[in-house]
C-alpha positions in Angstrom: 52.0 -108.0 76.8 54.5 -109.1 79.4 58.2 -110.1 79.2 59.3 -112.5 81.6 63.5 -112.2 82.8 65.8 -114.8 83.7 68.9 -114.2 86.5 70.9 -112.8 83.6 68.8 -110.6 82.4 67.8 -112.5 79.4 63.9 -112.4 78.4 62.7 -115.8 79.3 59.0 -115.6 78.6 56.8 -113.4 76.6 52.7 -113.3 77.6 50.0 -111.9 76.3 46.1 -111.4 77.0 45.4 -109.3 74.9 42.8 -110.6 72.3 45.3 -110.3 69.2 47.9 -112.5 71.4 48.2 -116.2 69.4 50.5 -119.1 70.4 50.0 -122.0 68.3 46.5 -120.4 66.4 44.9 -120.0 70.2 44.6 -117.2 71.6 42.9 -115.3 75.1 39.2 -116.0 74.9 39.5 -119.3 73.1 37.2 -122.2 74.5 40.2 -124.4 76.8 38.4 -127.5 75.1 40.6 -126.6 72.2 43.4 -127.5 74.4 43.2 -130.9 74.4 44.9 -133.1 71.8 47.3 -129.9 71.4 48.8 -128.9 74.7 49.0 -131.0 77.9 47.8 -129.4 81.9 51.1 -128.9 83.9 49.4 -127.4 86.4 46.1 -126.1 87.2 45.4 -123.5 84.8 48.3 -124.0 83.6 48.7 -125.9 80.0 52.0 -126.3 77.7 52.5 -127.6 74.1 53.7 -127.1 71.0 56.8 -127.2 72.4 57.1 -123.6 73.8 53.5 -122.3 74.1 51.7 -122.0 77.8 48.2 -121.3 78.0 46.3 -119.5 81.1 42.9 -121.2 81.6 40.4 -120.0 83.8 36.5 -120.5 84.1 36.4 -122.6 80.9 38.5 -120.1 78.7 42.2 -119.4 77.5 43.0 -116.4 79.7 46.7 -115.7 78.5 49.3 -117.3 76.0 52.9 -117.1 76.3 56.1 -118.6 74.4 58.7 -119.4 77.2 62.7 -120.8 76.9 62.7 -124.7 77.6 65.2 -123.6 81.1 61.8 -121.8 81.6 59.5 -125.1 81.1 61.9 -127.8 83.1 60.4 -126.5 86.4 56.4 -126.2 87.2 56.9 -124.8 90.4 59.3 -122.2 88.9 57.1 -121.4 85.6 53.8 -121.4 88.3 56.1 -118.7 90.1 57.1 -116.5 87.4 53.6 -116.0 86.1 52.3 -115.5 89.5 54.9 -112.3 89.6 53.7 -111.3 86.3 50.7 -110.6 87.2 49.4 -113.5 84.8 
């Protein structure tokens, strides 16, 4: 489990890979085709929905989930950036 800060210091993002992890009943390991219909690609690899969730997809499968803030989710560029530095 990671936690994600903002400039002041405030948790922005929480992310998980851990198999337990769940945002919006998926979780790391899912298929990503259970994606569609429920969350939309921001970038690649990178899905949102349900408002707060983002998903980590690689080779075929969910490889994180996360809850962000909606400052966090306004930029792609920014939220590609913070996960990058998270390791994620």
């Amino acid at each position: 489990m990671t936690a994600l800060f903002n400039a002041r210091g405030r948790i922005a993002m929480i992310a998980s890979s851990a198999k337990g992890g769940r945002a919006g009943r998926i979780g790391p390991g899912a298929s990503a085709s259970g994606l569609s219909g429920r969350a939309r690609e921001l970038t690649p690899g990178v899905w949102v929905g349900g408002g707060r969730y983002v998903y980590g997809v690689r080779s075929g499968r969910v490889s994180f989930v996360a809850t962000a803030t909606a400052a966090e989710l306004r930029s792609a560029a920014k939220l590609r950036s913070d996960l990058q530095a998270a390791g994620l």
